[in-house]
Backbone atoms as SQL, in Angstrom:
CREATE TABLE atoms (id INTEGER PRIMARY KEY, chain TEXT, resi INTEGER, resn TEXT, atom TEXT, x REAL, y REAL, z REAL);
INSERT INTO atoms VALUES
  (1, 'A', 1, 'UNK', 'N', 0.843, -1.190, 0.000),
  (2, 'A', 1, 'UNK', 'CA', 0.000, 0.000, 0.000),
  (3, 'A', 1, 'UNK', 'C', 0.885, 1.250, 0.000),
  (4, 'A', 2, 'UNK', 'N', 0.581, 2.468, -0.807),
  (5, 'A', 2, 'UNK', 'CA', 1.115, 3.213, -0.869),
  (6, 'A', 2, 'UNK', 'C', 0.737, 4.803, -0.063),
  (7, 'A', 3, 'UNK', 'N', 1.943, 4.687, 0.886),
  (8, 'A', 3, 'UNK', 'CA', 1.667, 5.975, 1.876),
  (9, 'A', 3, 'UNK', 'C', 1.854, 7.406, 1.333),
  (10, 'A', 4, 'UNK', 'N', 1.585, 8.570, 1.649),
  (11, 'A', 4, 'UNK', 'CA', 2.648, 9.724, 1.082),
  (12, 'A', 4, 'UNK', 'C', 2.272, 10.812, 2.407),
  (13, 'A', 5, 'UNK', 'N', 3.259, 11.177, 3.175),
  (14, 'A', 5, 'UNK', 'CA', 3.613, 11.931, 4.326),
  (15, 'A', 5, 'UNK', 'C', 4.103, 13.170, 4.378),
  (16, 'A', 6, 'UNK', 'N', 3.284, 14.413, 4.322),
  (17, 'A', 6, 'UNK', 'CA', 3.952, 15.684, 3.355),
  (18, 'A', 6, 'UNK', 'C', 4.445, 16.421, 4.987),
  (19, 'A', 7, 'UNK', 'N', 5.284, 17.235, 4.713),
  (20, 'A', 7, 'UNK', 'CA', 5.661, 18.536, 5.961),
  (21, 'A', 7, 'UNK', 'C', 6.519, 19.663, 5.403),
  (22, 'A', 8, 'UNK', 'N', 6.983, 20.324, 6.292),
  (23, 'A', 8, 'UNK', 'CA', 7.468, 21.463, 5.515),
  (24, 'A', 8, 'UNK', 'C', 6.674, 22.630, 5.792),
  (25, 'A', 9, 'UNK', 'N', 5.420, 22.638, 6.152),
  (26, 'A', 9, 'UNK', 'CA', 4.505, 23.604, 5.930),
  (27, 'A', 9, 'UNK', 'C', 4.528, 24.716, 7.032),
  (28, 'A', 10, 'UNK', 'N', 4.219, 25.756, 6.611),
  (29, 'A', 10, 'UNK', 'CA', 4.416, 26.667, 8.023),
  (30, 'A', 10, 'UNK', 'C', 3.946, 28.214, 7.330),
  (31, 'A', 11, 'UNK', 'N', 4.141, 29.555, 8.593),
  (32, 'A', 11, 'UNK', 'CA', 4.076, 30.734, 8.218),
  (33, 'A', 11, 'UNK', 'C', 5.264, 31.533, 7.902),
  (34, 'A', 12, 'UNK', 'N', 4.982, 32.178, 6.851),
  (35, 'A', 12, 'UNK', 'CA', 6.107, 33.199, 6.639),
  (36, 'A', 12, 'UNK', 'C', 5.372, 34.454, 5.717),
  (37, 'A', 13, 'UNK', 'N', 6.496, 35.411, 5.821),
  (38, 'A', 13, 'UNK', 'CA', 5.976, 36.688, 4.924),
  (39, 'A', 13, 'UNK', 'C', 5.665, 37.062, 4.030),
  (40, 'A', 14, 'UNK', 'N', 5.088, 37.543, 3.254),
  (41, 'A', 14, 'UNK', 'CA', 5.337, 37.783, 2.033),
  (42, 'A', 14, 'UNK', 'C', 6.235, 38.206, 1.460),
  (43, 'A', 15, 'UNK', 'N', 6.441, 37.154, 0.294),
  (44, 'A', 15, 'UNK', 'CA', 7.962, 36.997, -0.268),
  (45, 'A', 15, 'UNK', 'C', 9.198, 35.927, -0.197),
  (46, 'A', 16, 'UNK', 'N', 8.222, 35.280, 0.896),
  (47, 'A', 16, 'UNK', 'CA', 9.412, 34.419, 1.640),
  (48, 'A', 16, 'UNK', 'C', 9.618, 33.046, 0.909),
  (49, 'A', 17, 'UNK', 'N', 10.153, 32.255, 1.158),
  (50, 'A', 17, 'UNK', 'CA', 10.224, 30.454, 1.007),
  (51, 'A', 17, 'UNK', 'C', 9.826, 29.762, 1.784),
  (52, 'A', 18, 'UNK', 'N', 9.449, 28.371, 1.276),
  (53, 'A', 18, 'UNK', 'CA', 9.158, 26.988, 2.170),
  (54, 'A', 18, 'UNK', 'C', 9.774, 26.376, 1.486),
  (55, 'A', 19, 'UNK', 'N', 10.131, 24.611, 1.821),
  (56, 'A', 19, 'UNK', 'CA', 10.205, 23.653, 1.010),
  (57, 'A', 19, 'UNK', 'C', 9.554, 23.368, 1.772),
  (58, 'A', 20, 'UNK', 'N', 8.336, 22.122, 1.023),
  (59, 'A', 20, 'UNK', 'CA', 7.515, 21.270, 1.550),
  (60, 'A', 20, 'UNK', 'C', 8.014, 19.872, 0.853),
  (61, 'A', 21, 'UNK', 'N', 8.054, 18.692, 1.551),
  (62, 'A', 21, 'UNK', 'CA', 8.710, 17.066, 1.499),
  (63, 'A', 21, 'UNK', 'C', 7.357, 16.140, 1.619),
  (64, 'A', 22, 'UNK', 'N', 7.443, 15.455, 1.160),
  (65, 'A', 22, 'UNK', 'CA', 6.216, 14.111, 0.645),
  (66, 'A', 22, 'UNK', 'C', 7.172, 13.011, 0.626),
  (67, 'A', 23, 'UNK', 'N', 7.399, 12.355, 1.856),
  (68, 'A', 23, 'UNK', 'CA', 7.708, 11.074, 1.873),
  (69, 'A', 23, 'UNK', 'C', 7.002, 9.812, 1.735),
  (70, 'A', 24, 'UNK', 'N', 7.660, 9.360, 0.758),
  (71, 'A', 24, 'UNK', 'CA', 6.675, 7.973, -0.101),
  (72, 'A', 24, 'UNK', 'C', 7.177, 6.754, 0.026),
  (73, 'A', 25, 'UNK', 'N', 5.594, 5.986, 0.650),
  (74, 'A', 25, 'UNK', 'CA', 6.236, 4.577, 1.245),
  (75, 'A', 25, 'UNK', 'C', 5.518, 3.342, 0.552),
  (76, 'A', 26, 'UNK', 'N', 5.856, 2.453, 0.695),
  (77, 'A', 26, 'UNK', 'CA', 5.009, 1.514, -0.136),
  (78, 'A', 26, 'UNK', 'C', 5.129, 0.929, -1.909),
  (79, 'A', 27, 'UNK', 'N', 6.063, 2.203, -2.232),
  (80, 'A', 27, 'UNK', 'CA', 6.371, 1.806, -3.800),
  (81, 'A', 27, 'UNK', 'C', 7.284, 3.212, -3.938),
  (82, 'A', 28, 'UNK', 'N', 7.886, 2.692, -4.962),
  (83, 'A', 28, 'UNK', 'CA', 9.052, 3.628, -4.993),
  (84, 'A', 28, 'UNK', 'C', 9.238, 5.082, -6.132),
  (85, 'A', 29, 'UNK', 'N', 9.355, 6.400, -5.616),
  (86, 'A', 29, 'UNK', 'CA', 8.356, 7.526, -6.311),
  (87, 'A', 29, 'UNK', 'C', 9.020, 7.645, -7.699),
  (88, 'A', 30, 'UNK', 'N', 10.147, 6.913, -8.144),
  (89, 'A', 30, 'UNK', 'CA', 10.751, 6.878, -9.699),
  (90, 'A', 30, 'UNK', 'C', 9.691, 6.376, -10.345),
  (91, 'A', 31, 'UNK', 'N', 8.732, 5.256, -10.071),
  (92, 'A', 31, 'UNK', 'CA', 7.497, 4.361, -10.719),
  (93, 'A', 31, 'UNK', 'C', 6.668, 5.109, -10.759),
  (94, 'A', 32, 'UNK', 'N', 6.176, 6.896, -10.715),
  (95, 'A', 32, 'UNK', 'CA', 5.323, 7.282, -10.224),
  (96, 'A', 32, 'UNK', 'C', 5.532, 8.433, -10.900),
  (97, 'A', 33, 'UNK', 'N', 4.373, 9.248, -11.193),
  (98, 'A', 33, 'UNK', 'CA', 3.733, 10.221, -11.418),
  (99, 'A', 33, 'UNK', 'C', 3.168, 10.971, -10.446),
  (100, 'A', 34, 'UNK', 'N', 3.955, 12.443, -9.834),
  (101, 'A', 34, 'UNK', 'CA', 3.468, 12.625, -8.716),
  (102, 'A', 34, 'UNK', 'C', 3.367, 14.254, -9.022),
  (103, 'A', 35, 'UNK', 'N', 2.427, 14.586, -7.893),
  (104, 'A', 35, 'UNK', 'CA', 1.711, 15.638, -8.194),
  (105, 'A', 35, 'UNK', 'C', 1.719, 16.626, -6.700),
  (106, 'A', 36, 'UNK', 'N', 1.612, 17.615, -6.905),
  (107, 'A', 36, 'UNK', 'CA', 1.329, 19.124, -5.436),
  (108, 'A', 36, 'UNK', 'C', 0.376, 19.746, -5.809),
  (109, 'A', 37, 'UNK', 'N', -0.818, 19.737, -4.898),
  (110, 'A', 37, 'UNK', 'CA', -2.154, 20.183, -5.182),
  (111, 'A', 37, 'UNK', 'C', -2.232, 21.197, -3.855),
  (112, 'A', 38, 'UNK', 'N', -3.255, 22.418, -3.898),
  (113, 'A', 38, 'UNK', 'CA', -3.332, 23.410, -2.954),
  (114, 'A', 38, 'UNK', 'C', -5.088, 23.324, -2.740),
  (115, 'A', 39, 'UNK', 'N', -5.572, 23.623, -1.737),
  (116, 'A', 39, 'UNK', 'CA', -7.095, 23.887, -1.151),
  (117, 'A', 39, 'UNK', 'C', -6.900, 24.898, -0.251),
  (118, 'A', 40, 'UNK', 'N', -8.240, 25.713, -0.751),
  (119, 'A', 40, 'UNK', 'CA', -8.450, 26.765, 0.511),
  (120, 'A', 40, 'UNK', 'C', -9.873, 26.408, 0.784),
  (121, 'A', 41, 'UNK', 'N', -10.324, 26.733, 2.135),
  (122, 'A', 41, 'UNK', 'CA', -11.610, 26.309, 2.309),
  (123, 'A', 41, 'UNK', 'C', -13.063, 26.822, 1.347),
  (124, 'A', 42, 'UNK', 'N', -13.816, 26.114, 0.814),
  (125, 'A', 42, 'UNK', 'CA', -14.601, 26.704, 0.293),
  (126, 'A', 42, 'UNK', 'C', -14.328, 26.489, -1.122),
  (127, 'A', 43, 'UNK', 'N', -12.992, 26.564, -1.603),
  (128, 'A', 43, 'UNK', 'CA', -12.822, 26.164, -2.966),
  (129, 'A', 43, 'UNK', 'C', -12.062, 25.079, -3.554),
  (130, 'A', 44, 'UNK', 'N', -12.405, 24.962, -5.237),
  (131, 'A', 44, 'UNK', 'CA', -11.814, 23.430, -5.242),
  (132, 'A', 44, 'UNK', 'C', -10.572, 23.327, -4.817),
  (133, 'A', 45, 'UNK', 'N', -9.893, 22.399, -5.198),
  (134, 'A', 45, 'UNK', 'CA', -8.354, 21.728, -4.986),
  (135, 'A', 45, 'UNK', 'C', -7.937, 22.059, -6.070),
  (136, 'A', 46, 'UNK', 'N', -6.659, 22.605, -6.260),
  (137, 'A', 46, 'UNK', 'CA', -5.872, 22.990, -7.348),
  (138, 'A', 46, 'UNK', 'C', -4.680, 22.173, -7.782),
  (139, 'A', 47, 'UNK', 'N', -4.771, 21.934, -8.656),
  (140, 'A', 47, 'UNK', 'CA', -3.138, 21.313, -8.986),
  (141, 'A', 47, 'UNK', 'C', -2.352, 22.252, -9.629),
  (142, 'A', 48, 'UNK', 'N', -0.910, 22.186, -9.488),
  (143, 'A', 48, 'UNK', 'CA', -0.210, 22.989, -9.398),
  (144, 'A', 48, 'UNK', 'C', 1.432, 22.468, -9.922),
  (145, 'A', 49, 'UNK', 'N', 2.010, 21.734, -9.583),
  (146, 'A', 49, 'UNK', 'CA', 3.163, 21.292, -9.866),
  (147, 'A', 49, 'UNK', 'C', 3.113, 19.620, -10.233),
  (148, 'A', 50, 'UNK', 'N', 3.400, 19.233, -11.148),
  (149, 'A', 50, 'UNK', 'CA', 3.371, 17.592, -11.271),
  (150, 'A', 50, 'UNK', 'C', 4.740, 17.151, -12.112),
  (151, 'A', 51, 'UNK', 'N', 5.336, 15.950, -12.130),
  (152, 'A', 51, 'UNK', 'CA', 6.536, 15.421, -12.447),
  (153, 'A', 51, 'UNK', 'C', 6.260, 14.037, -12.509),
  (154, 'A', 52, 'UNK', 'N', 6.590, 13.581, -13.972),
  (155, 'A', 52, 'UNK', 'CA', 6.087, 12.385, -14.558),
  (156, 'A', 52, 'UNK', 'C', 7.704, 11.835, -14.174),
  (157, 'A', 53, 'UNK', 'N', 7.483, 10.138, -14.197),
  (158, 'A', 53, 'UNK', 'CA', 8.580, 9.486, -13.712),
  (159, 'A', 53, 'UNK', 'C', 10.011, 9.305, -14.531),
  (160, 'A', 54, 'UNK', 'N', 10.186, 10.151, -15.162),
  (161, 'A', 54, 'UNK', 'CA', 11.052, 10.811, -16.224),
  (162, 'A', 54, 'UNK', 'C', 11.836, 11.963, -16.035),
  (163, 'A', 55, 'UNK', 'N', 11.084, 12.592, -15.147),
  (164, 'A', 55, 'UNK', 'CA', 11.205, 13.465, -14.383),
  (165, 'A', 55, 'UNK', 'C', 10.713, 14.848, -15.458),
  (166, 'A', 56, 'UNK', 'N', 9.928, 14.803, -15.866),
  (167, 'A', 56, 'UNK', 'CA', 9.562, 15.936, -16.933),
  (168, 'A', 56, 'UNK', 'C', 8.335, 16.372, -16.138),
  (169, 'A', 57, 'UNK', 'N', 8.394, 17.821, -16.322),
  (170, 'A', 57, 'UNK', 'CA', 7.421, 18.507, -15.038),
  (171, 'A', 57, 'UNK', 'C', 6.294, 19.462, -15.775),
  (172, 'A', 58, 'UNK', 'N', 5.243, 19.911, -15.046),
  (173, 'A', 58, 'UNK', 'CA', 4.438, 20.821, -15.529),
  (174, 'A', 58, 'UNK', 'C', 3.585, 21.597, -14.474),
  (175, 'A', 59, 'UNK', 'N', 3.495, 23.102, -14.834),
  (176, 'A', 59, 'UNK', 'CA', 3.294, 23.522, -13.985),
  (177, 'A', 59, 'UNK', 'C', 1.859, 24.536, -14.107),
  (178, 'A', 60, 'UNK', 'N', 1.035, 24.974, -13.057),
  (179, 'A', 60, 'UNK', 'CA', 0.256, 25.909, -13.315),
  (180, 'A', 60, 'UNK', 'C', 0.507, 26.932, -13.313),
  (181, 'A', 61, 'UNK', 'N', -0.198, 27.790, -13.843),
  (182, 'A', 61, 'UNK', 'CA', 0.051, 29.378, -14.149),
  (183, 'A', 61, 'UNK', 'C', 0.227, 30.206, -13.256),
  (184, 'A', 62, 'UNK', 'N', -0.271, 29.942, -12.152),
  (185, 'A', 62, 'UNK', 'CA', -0.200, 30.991, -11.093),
  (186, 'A', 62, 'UNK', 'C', 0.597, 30.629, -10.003),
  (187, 'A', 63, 'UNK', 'N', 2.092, 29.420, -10.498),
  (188, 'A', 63, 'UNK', 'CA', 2.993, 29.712, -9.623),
  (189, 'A', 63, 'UNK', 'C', 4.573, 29.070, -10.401),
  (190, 'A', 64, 'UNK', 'N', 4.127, 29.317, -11.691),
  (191, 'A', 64, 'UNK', 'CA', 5.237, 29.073, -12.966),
  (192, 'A', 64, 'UNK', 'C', 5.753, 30.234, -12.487),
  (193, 'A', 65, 'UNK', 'N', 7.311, 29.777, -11.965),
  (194, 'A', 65, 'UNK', 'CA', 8.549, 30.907, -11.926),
  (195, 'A', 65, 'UNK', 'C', 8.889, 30.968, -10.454),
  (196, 'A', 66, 'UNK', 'N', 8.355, 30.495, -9.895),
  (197, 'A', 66, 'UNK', 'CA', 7.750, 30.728, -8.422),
  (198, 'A', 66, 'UNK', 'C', 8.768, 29.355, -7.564),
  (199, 'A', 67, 'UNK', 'N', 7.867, 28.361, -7.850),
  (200, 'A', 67, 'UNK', 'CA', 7.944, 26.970, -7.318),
  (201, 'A', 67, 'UNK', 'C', 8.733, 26.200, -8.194),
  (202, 'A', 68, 'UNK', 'N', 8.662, 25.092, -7.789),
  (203, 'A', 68, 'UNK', 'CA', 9.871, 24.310, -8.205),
  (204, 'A', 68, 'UNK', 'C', 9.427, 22.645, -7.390),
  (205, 'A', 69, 'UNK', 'N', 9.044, 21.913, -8.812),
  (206, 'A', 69, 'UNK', 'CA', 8.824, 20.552, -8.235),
  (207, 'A', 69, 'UNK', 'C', 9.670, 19.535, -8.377),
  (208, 'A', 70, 'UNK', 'N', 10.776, 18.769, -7.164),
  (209, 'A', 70, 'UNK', 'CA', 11.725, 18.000, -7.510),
  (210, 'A', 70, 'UNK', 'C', 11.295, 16.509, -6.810),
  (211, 'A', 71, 'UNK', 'N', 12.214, 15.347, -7.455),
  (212, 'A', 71, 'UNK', 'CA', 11.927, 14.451, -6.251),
  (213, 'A', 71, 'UNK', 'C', 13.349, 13.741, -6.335),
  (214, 'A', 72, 'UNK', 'N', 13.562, 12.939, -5.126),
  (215, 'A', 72, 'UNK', 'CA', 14.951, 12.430, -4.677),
  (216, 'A', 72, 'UNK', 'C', 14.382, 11.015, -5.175),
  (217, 'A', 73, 'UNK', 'N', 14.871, 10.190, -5.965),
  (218, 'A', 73, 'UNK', 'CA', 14.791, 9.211, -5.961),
  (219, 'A', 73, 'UNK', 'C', 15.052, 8.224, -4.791),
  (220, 'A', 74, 'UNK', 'N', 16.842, 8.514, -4.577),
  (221, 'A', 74, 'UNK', 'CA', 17.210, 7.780, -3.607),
  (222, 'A', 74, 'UNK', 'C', 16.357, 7.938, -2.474),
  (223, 'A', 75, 'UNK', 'N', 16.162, 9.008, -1.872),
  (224, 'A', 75, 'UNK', 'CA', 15.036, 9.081, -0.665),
  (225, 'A', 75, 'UNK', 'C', 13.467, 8.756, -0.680),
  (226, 'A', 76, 'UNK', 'N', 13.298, 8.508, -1.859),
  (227, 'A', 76, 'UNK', 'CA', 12.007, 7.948, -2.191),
  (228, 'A', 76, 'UNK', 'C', 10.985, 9.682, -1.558),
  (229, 'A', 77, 'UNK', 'N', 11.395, 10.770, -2.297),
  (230, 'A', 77, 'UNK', 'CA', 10.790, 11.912, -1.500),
  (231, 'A', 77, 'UNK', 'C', 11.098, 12.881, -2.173),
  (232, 'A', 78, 'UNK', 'N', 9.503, 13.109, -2.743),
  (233, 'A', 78, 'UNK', 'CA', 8.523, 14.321, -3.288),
  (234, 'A', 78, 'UNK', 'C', 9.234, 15.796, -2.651),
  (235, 'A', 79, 'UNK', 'N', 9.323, 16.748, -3.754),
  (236, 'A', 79, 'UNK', 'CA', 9.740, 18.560, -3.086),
  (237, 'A', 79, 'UNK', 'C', 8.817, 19.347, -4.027),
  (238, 'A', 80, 'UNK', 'N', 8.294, 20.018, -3.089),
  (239, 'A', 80, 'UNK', 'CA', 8.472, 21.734, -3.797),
  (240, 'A', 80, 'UNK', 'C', 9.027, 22.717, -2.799),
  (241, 'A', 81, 'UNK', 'N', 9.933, 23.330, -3.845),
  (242, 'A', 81, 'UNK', 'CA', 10.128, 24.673, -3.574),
  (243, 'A', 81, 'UNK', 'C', 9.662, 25.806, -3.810),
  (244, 'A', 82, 'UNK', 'N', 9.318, 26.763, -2.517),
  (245, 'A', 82, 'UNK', 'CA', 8.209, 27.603, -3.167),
  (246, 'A', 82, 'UNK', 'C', 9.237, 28.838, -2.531),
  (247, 'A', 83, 'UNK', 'N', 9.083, 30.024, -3.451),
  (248, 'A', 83, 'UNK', 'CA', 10.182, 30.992, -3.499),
  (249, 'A', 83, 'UNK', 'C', 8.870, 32.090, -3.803),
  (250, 'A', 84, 'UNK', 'N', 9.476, 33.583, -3.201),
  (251, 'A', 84, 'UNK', 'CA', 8.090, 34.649, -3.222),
  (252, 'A', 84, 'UNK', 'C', 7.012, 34.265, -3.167),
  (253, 'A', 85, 'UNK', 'N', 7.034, 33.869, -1.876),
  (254, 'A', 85, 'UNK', 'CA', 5.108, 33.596, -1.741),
  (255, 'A', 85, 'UNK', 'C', 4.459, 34.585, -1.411),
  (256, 'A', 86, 'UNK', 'N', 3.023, 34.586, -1.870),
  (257, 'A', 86, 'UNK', 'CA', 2.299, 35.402, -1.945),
  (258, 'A', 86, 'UNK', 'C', 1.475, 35.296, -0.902),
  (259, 'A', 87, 'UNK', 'N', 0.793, 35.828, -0.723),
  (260, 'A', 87, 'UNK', 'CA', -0.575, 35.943, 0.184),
  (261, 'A', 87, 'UNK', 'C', -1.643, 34.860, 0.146),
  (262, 'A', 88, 'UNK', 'N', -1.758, 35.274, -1.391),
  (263, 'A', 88, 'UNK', 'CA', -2.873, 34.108, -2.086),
  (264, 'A', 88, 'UNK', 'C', -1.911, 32.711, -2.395),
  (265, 'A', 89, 'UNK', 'N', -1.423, 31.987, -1.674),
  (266, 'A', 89, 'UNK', 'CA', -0.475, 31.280, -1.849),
  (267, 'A', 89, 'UNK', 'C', -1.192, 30.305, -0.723),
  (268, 'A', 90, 'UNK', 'N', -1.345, 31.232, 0.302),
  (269, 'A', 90, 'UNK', 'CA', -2.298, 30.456, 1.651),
  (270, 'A', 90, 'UNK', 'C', -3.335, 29.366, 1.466),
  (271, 'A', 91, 'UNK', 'N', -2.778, 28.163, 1.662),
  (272, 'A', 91, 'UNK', 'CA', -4.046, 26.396, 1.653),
  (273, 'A', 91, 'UNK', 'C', -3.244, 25.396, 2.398),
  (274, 'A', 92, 'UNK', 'N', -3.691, 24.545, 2.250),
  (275, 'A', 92, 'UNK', 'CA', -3.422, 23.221, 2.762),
  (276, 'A', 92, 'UNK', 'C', -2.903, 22.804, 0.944),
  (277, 'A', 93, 'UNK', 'N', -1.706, 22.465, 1.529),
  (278, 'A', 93, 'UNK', 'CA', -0.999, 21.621, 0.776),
  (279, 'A', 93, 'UNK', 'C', -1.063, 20.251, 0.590),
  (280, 'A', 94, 'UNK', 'N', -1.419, 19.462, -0.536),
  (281, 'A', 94, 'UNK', 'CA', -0.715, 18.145, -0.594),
  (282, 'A', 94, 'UNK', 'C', -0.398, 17.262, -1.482),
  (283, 'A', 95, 'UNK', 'N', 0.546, 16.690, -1.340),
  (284, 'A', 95, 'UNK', 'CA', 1.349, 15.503, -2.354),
  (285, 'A', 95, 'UNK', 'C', -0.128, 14.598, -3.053),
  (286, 'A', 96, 'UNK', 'N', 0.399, 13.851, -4.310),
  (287, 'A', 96, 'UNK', 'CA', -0.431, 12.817, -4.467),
  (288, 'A', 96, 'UNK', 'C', 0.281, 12.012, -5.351),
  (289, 'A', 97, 'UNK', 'N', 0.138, 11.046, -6.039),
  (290, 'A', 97, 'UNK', 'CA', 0.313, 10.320, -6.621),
  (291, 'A', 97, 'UNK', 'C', -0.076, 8.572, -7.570),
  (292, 'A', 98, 'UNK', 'N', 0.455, 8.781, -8.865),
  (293, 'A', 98, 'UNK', 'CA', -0.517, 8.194, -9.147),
  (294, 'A', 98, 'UNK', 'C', 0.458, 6.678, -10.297),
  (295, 'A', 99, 'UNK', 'N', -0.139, 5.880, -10.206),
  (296, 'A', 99, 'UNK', 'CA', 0.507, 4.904, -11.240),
  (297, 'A', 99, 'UNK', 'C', 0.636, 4.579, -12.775),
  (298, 'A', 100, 'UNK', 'N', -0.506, 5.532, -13.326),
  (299, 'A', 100, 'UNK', 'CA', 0.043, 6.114, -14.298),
  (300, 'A', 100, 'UNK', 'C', 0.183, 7.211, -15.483),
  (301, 'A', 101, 'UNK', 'N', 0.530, 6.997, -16.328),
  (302, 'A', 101, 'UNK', 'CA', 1.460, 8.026, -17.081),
  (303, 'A', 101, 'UNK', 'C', 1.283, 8.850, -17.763),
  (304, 'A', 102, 'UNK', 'N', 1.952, 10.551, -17.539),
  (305, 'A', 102, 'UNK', 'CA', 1.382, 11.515, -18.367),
  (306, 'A', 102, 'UNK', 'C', 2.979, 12.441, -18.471),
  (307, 'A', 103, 'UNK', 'N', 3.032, 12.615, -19.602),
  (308, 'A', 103, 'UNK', 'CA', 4.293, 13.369, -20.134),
  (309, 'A', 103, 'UNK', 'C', 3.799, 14.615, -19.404),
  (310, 'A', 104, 'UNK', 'N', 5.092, 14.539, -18.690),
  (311, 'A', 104, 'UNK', 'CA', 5.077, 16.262, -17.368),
  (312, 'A', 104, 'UNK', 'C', 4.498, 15.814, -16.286),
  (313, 'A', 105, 'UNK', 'N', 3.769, 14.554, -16.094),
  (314, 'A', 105, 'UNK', 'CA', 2.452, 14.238, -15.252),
  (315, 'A', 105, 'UNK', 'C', 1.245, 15.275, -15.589),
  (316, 'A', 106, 'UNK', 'N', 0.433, 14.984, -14.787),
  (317, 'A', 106, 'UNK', 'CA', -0.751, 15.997, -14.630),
  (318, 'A', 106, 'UNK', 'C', -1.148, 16.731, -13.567),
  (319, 'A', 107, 'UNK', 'N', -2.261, 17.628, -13.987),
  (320, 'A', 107, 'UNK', 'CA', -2.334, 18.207, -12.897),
  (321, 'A', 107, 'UNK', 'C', -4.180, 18.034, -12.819),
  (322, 'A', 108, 'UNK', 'N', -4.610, 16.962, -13.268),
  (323, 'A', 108, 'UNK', 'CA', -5.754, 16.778, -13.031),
  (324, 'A', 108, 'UNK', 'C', -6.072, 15.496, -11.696),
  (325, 'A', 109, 'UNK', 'N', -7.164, 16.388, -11.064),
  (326, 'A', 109, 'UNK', 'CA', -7.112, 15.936, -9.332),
  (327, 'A', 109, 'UNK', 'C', -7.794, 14.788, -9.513),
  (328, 'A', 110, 'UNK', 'N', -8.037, 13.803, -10.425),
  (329, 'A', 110, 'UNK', 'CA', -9.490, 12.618, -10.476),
  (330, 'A', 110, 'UNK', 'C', -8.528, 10.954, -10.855),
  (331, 'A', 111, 'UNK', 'N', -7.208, 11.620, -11.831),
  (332, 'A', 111, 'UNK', 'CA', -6.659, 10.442, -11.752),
  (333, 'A', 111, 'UNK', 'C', -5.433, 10.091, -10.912),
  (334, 'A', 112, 'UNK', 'N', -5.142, 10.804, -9.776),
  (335, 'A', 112, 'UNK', 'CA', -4.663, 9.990, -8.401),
  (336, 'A', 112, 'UNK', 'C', -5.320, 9.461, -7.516),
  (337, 'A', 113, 'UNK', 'N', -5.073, 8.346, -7.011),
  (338, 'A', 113, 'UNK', 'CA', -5.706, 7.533, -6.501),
  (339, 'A', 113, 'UNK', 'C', -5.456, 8.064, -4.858),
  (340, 'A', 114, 'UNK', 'N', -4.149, 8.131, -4.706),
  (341, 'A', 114, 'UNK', 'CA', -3.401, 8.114, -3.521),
  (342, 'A', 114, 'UNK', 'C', -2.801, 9.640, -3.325),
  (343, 'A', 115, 'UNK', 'N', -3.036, 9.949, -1.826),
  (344, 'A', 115, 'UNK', 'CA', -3.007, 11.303, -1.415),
  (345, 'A', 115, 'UNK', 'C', -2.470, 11.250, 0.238),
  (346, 'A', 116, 'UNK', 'N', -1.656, 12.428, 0.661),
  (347, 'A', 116, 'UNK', 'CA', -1.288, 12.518, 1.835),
  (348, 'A', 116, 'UNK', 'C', -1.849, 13.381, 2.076),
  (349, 'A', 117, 'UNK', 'N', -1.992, 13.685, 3.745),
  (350, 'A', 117, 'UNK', 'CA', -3.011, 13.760, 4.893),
  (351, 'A', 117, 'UNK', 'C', -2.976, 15.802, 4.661),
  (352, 'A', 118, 'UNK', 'N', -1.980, 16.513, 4.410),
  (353, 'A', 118, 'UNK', 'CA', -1.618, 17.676, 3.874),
  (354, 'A', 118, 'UNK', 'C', -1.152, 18.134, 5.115),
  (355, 'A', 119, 'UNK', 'N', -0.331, 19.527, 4.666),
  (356, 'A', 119, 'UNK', 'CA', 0.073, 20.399, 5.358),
  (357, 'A', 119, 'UNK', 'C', 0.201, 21.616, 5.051),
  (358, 'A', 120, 'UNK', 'N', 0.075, 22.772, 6.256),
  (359, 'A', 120, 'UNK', 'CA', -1.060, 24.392, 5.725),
  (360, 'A', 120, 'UNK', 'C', 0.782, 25.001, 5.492),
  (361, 'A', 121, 'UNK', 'N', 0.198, 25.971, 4.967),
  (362, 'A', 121, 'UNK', 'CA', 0.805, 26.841, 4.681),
  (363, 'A', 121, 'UNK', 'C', 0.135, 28.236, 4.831),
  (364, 'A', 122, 'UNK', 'N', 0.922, 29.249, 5.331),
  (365, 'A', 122, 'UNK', 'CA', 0.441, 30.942, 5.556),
  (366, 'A', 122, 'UNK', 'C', 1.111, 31.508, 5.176),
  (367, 'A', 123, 'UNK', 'N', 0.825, 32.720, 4.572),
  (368, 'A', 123, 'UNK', 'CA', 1.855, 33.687, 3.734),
  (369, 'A', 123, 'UNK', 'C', 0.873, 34.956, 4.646),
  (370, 'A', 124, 'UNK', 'N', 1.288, 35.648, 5.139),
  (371, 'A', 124, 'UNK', 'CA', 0.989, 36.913, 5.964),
  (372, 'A', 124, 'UNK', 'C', 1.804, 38.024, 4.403),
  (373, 'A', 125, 'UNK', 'N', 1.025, 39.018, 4.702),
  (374, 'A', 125, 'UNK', 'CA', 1.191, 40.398, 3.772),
  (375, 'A', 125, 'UNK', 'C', 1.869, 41.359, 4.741);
């Protein structure tokens, strides 16, 4: 069974950085198509950063230039780096992943199966 355990998450200023980590258990994240999705209450879930097991990435518009989606093979463990955060940057974060395959991955929320528990993030102005 496949786990995924995200952290990293926290407050900072506007402008600032996080890295957020998705540790993946159960199968190993090179086999995988994995994805960083954002929620704020009230609205849908966004996808946002995804990286097909090739490592070829794709990103959404409103944080292309910004973020940065990597993963460690050897550590079996999901990254983003998020650089000038914004305000509107503020959700619950989380990893997902899926078994299979989309050049860049995707960023559509219906074909991962498997999702970690998330972690918030705050960007204060």
């Amino acid at each position: 069974q496949v786990e995924l355990r995200e952290s990293g998450g926290g407050s900072v200023q506007n402008g600032g950085s996080l890295r957020l980590s998705c540790v993946v258990s159960g199968h190993t994240v090179s086999g995988y198509s994995m994805g960083w999705f954002r929620q704020v209450p009230g609205k849908e879930r966004e996808g946002i950063a995804s990286i097909d097991r090739y490592g070829r990435l794709t990103y959404a518009d409103s944080v292309k230039g910004r973020f940065t989606i990597s993963k460690d093979n050897g550590k079996n463990t999901l990254y983003l780096q998020m650089n000038s955060l914004k305000p509107e940057d503020t959700a619950m974060y989380y990893c997902a992943a899926t078994p299979g395959f989309w050049n860049g991955g995707t960023l559509r929320e219906d074909v991962y199966p498997t999702w970690g528990q998330g972690t918030q993030v705050s960007v204060s102005s």
